[in-house]
C-alpha atoms as an extended CHARMM CRD file, in Angstrom:
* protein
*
       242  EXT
         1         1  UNK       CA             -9.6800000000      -69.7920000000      -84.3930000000  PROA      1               0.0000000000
         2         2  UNK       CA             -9.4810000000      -73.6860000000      -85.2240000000  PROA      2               0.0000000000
         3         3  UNK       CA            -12.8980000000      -75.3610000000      -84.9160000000  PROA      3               0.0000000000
         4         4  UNK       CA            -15.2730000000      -77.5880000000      -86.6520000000  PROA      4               0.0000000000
         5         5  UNK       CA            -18.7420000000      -77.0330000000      -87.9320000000  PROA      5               0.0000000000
         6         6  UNK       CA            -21.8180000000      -75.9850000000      -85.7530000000  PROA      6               0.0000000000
         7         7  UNK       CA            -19.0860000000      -75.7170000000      -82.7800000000  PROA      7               0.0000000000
         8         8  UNK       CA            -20.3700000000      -72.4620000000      -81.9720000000  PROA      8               0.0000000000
         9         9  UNK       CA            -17.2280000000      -70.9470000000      -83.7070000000  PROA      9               0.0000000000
        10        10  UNK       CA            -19.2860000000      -68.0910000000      -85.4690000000  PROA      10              0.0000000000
        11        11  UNK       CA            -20.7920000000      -66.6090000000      -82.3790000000  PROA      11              0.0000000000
        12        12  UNK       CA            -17.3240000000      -66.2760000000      -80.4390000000  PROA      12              0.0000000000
        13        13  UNK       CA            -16.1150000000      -65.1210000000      -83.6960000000  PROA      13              0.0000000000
        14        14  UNK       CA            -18.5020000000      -62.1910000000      -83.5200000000  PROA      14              0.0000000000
        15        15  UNK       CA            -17.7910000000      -61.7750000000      -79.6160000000  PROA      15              0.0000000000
        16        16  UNK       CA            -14.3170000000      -61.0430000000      -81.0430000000  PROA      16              0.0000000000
        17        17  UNK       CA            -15.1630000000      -58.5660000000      -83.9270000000  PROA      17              0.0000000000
        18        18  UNK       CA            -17.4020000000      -56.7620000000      -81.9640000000  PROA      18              0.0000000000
        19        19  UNK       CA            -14.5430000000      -55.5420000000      -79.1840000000  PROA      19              0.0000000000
        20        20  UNK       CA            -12.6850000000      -53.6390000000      -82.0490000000  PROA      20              0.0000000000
        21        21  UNK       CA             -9.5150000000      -54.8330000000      -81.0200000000  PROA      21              0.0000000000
        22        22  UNK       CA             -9.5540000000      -58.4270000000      -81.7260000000  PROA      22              0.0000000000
        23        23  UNK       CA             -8.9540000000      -58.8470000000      -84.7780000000  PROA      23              0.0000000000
        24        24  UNK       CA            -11.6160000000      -59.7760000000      -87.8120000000  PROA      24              0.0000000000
        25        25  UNK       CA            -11.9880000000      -63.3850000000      -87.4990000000  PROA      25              0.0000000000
        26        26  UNK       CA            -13.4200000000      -64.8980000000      -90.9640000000  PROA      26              0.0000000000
        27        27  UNK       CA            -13.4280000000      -67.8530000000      -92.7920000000  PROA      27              0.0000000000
        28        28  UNK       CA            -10.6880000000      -66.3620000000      -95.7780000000  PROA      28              0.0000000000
        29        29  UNK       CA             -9.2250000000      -69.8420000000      -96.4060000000  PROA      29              0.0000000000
        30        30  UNK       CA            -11.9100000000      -72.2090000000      -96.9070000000  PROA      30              0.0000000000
        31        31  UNK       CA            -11.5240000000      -73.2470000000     -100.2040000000  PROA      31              0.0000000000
        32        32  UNK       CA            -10.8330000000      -76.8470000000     -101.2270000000  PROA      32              0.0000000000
        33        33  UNK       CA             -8.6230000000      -77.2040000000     -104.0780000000  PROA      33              0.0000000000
        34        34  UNK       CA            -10.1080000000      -78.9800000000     -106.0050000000  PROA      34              0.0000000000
        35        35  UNK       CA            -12.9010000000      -77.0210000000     -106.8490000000  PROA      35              0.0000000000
        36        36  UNK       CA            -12.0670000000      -73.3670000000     -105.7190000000  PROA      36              0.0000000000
        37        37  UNK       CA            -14.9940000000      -73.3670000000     -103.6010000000  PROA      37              0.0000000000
        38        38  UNK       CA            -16.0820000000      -74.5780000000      -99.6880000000  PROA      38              0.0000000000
        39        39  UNK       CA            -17.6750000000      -77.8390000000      -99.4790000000  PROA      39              0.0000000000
        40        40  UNK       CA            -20.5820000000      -78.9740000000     -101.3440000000  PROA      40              0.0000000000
        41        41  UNK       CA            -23.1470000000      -80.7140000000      -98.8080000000  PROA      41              0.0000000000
        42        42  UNK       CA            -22.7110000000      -83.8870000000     -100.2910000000  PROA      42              0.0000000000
        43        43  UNK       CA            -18.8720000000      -83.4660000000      -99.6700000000  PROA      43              0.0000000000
        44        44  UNK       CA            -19.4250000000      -83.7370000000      -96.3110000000  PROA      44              0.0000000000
        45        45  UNK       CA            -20.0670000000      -87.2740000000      -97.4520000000  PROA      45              0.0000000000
        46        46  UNK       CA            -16.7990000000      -88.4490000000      -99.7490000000  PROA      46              0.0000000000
        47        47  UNK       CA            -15.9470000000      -91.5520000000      -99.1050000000  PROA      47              0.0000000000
        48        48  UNK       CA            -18.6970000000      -92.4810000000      -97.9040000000  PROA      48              0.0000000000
        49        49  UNK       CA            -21.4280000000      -95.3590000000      -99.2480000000  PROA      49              0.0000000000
        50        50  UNK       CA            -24.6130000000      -93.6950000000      -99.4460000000  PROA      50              0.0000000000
        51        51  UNK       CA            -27.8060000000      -95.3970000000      -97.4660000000  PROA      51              0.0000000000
        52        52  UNK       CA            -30.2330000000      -92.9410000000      -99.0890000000  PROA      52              0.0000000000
        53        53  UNK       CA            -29.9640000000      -89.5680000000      -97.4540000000  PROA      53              0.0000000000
        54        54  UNK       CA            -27.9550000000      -88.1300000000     -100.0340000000  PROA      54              0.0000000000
        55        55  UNK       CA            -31.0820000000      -86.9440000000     -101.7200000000  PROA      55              0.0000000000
        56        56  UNK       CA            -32.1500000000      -84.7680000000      -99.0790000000  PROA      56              0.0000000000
        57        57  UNK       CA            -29.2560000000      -82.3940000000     -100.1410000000  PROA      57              0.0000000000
        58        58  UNK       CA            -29.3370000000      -79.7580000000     -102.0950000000  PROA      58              0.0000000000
        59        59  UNK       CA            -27.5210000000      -80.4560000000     -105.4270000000  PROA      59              0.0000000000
        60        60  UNK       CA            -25.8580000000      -77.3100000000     -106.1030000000  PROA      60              0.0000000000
        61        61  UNK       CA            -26.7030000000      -74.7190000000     -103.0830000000  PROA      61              0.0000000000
        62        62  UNK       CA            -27.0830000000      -71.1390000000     -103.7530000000  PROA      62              0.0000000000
        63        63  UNK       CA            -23.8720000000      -70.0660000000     -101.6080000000  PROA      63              0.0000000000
        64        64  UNK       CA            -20.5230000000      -71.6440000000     -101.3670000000  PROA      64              0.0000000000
        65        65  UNK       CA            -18.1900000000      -68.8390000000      -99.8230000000  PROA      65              0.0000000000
        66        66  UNK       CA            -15.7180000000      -66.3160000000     -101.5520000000  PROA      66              0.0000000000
        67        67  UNK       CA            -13.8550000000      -68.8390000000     -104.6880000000  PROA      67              0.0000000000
        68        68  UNK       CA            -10.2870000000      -69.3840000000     -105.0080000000  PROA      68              0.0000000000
        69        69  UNK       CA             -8.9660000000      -66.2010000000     -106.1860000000  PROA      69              0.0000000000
        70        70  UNK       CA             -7.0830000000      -65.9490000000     -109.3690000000  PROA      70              0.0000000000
        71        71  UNK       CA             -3.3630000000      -65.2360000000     -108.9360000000  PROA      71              0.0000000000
        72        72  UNK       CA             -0.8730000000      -65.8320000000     -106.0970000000  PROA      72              0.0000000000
        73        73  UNK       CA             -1.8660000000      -67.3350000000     -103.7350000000  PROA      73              0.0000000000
        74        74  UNK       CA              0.2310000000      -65.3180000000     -101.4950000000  PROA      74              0.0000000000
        75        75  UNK       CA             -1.4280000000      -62.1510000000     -102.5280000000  PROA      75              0.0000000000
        76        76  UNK       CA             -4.6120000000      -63.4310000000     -101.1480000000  PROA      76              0.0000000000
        77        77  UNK       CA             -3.3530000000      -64.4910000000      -97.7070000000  PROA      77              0.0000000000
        78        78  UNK       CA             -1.9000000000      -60.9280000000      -97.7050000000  PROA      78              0.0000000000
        79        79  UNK       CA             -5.3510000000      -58.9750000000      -98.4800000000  PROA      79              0.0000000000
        80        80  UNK       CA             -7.0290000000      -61.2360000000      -96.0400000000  PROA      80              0.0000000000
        81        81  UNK       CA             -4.9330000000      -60.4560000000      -93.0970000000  PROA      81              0.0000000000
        82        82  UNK       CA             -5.5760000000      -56.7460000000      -94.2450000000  PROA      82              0.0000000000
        83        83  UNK       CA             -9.1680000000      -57.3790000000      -94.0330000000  PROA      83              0.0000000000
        84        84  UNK       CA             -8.6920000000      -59.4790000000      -90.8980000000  PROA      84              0.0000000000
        85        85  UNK       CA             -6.8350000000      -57.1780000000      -88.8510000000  PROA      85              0.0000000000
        86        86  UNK       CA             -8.0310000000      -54.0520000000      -86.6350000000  PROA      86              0.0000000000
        87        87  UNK       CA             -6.8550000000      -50.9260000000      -86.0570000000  PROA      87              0.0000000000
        88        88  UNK       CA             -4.5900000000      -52.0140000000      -83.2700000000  PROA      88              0.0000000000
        89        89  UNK       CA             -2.5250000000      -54.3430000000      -85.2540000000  PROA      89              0.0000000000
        90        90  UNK       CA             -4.3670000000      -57.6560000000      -83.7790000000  PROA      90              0.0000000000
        91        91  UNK       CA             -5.2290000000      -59.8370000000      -87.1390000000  PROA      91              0.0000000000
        92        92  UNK       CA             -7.7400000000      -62.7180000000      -86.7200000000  PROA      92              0.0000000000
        93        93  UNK       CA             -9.0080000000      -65.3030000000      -89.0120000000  PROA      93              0.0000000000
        94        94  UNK       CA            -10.5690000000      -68.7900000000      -88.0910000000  PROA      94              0.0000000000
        95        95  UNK       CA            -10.1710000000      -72.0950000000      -90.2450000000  PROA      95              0.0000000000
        96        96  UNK       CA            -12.1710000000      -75.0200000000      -90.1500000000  PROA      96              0.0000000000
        97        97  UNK       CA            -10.2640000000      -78.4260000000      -90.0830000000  PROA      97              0.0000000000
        98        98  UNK       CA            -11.4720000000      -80.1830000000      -93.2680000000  PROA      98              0.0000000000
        99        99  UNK       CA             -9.5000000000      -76.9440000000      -95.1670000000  PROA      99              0.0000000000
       100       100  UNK       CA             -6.2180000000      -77.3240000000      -93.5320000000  PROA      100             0.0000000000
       101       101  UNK       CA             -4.2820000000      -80.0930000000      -96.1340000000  PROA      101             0.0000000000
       102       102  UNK       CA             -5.3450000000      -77.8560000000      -98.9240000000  PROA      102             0.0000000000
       103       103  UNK       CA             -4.5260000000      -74.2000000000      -97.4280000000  PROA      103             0.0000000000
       104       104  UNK       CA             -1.1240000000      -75.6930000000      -95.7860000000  PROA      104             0.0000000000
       105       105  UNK       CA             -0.6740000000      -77.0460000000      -99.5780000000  PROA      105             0.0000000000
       106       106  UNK       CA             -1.4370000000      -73.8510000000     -101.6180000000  PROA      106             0.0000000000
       107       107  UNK       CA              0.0360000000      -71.3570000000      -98.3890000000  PROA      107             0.0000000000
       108       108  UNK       CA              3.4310000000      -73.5210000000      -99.0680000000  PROA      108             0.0000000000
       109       109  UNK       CA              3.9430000000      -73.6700000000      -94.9670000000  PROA      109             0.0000000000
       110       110  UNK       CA              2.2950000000      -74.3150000000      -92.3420000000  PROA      110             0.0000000000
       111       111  UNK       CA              0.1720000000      -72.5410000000      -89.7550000000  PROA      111             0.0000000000
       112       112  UNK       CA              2.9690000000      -70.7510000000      -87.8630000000  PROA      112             0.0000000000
       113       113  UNK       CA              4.9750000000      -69.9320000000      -90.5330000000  PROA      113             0.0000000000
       114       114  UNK       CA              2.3670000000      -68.1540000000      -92.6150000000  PROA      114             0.0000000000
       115       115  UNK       CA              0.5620000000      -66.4020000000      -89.5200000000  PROA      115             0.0000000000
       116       116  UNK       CA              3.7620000000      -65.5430000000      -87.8700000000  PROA      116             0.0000000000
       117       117  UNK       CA              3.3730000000      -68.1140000000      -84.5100000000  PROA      117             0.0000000000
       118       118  UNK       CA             -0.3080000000      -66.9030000000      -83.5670000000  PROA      118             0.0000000000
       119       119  UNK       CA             -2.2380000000      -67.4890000000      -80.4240000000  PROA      119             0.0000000000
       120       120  UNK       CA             -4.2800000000      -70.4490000000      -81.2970000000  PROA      120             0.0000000000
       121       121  UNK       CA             -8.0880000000      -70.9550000000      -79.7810000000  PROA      121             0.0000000000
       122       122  UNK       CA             -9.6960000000      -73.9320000000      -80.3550000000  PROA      122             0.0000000000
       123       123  UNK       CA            -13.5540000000      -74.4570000000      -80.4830000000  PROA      123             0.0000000000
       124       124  UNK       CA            -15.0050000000      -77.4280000000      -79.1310000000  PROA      124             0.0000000000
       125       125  UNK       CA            -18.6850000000      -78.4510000000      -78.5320000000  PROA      125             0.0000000000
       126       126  UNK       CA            -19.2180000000      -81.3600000000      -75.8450000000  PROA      126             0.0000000000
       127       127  UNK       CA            -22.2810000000      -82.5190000000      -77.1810000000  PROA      127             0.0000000000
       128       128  UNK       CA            -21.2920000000      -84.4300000000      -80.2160000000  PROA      128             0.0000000000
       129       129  UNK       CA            -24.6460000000      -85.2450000000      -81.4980000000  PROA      129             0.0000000000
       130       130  UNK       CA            -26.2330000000      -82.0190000000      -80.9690000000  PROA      130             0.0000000000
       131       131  UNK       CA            -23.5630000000      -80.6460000000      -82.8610000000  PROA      131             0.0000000000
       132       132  UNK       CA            -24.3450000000      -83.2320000000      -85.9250000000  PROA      132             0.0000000000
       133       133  UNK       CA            -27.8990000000      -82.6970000000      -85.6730000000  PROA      133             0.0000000000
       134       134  UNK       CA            -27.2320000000      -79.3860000000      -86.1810000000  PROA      134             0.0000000000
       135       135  UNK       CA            -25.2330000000      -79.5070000000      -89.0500000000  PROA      135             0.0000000000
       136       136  UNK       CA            -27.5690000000      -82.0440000000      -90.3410000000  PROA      136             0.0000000000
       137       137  UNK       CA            -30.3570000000      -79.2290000000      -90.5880000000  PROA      137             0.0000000000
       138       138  UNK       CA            -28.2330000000      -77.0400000000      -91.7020000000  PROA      138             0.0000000000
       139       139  UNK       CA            -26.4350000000      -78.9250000000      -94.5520000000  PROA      139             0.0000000000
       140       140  UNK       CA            -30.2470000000      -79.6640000000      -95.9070000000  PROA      140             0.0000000000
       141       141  UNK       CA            -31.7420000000      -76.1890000000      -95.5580000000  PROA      141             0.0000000000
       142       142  UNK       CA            -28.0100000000      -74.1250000000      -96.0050000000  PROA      142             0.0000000000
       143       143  UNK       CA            -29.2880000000      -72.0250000000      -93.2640000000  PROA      143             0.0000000000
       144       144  UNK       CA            -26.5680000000      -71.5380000000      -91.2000000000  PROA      144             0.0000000000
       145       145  UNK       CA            -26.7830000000      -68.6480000000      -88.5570000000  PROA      145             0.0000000000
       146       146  UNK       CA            -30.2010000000      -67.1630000000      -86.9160000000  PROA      146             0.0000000000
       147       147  UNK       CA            -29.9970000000      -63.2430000000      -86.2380000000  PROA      147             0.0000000000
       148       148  UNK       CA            -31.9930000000      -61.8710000000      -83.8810000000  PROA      148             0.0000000000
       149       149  UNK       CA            -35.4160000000      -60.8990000000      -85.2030000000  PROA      149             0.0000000000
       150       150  UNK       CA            -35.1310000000      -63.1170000000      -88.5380000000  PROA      150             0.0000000000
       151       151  UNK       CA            -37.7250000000      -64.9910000000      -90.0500000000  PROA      151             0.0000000000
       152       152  UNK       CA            -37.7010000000      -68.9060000000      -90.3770000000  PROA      152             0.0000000000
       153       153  UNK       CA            -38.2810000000      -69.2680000000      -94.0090000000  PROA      153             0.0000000000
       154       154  UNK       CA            -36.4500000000      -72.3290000000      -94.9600000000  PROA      154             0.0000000000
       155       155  UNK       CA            -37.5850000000      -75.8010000000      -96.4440000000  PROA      155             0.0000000000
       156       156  UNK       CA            -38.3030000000      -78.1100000000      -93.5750000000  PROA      156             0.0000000000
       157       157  UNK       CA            -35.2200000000      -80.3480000000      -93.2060000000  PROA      157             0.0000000000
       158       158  UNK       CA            -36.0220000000      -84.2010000000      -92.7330000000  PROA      158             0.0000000000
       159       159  UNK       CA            -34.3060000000      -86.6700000000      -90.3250000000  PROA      159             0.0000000000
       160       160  UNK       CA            -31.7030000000      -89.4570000000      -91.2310000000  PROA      160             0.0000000000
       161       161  UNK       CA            -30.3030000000      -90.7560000000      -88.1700000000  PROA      161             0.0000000000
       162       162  UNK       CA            -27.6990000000      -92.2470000000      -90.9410000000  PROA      162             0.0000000000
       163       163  UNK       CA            -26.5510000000      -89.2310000000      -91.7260000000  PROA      163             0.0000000000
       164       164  UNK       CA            -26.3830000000      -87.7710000000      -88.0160000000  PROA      164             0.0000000000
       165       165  UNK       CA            -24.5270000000      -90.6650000000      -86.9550000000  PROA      165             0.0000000000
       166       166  UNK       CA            -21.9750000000      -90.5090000000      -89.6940000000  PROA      166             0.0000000000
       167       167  UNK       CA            -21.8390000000      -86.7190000000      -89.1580000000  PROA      167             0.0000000000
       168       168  UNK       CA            -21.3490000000      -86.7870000000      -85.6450000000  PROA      168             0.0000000000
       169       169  UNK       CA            -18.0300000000      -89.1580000000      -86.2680000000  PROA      169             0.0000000000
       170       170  UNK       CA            -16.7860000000      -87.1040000000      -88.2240000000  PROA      170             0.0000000000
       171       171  UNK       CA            -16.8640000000      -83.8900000000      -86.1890000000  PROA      171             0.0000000000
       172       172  UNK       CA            -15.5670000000      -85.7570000000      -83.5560000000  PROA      172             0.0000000000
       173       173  UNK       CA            -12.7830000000      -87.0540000000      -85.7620000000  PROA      173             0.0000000000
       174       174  UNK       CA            -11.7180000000      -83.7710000000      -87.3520000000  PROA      174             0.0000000000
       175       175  UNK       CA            -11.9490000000      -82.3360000000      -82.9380000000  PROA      175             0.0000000000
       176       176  UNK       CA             -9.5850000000      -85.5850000000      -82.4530000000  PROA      176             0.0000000000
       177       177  UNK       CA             -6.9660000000      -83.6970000000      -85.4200000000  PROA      177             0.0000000000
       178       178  UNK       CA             -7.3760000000      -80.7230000000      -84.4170000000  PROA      178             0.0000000000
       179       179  UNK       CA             -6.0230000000      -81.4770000000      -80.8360000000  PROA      179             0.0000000000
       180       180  UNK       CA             -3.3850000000      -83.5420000000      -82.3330000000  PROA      180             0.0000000000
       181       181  UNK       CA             -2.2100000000      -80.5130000000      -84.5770000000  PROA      181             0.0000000000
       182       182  UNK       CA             -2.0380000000      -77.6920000000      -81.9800000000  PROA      182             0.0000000000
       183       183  UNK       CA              0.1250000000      -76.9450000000      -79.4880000000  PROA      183             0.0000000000
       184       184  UNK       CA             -1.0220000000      -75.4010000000      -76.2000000000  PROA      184             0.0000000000
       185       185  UNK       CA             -3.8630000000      -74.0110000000      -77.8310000000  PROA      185             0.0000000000
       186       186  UNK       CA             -6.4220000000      -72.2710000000      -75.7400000000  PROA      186             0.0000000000
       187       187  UNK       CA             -9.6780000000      -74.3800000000      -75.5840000000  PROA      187             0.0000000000
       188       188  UNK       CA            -13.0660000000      -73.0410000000      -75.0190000000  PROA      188             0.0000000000
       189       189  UNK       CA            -16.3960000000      -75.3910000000      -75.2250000000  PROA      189             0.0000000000
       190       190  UNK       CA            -19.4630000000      -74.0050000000      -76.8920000000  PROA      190             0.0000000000
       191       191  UNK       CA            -21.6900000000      -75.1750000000      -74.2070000000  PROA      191             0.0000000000
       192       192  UNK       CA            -19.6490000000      -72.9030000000      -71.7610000000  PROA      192             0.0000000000
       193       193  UNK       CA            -18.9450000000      -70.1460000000      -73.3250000000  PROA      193             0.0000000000
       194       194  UNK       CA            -22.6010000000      -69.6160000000      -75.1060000000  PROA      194             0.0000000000
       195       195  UNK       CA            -23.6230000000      -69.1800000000      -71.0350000000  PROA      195             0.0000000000
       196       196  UNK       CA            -20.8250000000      -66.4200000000      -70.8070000000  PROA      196             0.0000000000
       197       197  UNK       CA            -19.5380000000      -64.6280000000      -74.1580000000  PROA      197             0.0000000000
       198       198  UNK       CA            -17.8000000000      -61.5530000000      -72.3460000000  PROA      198             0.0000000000
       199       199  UNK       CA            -15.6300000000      -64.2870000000      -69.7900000000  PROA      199             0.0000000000
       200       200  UNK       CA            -14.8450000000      -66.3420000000      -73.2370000000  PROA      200             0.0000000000
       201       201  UNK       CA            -14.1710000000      -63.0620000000      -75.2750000000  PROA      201             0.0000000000
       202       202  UNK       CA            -11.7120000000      -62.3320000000      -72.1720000000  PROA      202             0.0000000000
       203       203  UNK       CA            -10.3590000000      -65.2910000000      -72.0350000000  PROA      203             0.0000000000
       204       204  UNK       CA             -9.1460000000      -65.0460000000      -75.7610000000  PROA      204             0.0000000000
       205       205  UNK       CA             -8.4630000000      -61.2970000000      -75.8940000000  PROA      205             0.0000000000
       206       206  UNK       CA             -5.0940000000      -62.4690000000      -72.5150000000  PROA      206             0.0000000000
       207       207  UNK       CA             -4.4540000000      -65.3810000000      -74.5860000000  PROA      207             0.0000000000
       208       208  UNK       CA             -3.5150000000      -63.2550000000      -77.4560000000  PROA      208             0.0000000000
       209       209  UNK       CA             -2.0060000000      -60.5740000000      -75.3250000000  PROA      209             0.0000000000
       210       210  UNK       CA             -4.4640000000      -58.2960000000      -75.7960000000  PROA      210             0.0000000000
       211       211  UNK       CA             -5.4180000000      -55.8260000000      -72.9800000000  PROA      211             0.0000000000
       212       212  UNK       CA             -9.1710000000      -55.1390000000      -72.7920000000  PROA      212             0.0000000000
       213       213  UNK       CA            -10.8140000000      -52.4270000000      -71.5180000000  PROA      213             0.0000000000
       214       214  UNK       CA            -13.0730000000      -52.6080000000      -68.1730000000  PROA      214             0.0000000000
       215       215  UNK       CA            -16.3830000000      -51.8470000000      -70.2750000000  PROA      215             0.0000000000
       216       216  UNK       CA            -15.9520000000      -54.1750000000      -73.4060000000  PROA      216             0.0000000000
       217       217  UNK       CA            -18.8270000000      -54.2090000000      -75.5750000000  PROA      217             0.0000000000
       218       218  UNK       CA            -19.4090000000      -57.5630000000      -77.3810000000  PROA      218             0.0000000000
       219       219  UNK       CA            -22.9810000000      -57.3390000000      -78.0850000000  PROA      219             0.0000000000
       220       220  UNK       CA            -24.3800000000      -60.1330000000      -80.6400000000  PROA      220             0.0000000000
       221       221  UNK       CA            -27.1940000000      -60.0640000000      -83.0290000000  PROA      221             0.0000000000
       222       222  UNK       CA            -27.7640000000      -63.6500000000      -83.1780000000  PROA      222             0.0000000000
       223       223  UNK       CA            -29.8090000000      -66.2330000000      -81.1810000000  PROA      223             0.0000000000
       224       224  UNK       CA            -29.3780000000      -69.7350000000      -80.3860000000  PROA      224             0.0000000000
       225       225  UNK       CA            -30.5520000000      -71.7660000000      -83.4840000000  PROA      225             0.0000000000
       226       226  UNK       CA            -31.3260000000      -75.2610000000      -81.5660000000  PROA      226             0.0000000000
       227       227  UNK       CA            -34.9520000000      -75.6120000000      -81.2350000000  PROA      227             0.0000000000
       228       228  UNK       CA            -37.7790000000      -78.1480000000      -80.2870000000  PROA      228             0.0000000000
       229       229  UNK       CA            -37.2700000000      -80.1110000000      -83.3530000000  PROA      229             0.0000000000
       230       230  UNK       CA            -33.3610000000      -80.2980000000      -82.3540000000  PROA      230             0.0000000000
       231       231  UNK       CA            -34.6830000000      -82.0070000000      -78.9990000000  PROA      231             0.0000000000
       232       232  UNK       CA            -37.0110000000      -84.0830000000      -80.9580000000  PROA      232             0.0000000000
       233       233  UNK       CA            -34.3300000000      -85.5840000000      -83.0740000000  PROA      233             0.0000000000
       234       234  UNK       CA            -32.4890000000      -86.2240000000      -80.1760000000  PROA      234             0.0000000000
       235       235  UNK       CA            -34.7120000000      -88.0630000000      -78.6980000000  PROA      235             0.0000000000
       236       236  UNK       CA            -35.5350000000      -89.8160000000      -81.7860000000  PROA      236             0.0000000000
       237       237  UNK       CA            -31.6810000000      -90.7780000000      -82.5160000000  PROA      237             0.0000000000
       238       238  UNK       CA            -31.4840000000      -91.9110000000      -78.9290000000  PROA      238             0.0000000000
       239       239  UNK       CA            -34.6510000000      -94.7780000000      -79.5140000000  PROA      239             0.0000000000
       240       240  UNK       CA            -33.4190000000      -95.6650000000      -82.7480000000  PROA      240             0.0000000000
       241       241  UNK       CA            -30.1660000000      -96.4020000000      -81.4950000000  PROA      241             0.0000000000
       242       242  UNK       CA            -31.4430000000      -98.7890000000      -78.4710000000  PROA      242             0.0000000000
């Protein structure tokens, strides 16, 4: 699964998982290597000049993924394609593009060669600013997924349309890669399949080869995480920029 944040990656992801036979799609290999750990909100920044949102981050956030294991690094792709795989030999995994230099790098070959020439899917979301707004909110509160019948008990996130604009070009620059890297991958678009999981989840399960069964369950505890404040900073972003 190739995507890019707030693409709607993790609830196809869990589409996937939940048939049993698709694999385990995680994020294993999101480490950068020069730190061991995922991204750092402000990272989402490097390179950047700073026109004051930075301090609306968190400095260090409470939860940065699974670190760089110790040892070879082969051993660790190994386990995680044990973890990722089901009990009918389909394995599953999904990387985000801002980790592929560094995985390619530490893997010592590329995507084919260490996965064995996989089915790739990748996850796009047509509305570009939606998609930054969202990771805007979620870079600021590190709440990143809503399950069903969960409480909203985050810090109120503040807007920058600074940081949405340079957010949204870069999600829309790492989508530009990622169709540049792949070849004949299968494309689904967030907007699309949110309106139809089991047609998406079907779509991915013959793209893989996979036969699925007439009553495929791929029930999903989460719910949609774009609000009235997302449609407020819309709006917002939309006068500002006039």
């Amino acid at each position: 699964m190739c995507a890019t944040p707030r693409s709607g990656s993790t609830l196809l992801c869990e589409g996937l998982a939940a048939t049993g036979i698709a694999g385990r799609p995680r994020e294993e290999f999101e480490q950068l290597s020069h730190s061991g750990l995922r991204r750092k909100p402000r990272e989402y920044f490097t390179g950047l000049e700073d026109p004051g949102f930075g301090g609306l981050l968190p400095e260090e956030p409470a939860e940065l993924g699974e670190p760089l294991p110790a040892g070879p690094y082969a051993d660790h792709v190994r386990a995680a394609i044990e973890r990722g795989t089901t009990p009918n030999g389909v394995f599953a995994t999904k990387l985000m593009w801002g980790y592929v230099d560094d995985f390619i790098a530490r893997a010592g070959g590329d995507l084919d060669a260490v996965f064995g020439d996989p089915a790739y899917v990748l996850v796009k979301r047509r509305d570009k600013l939606r998609q930054a707004i969202s990771l805007w909110r979620a870079l600021q509160t590190q709440s990143w997924r809503r399950d069903a019948g969960s409480d909203d008990d985050h810090a109120e996130p503040v807007f920058s349309a600074a940081a949405i604009a340079t957010l949204r070009d870069r999600l829309t620059e790492d989508e530009r890669n990622w169709e540049s890297f792949l070849s004949s991958p299968l494309t689904l678009v967030y907007e699309d399949f949110a309106a139809d999981l089991e047609g998406a989840v079907r779509a991915v399960l013959a793209h893989a080869g996979v036969d699925a069964p007439a009553d495929l369950d791929i029930a999903v505890p989460m719910r949609r995480q774009s609000d009235s404040l997302s449609d407020e900073w819309a709006d917002r972003f939309a006068r500002e920029a006039a």
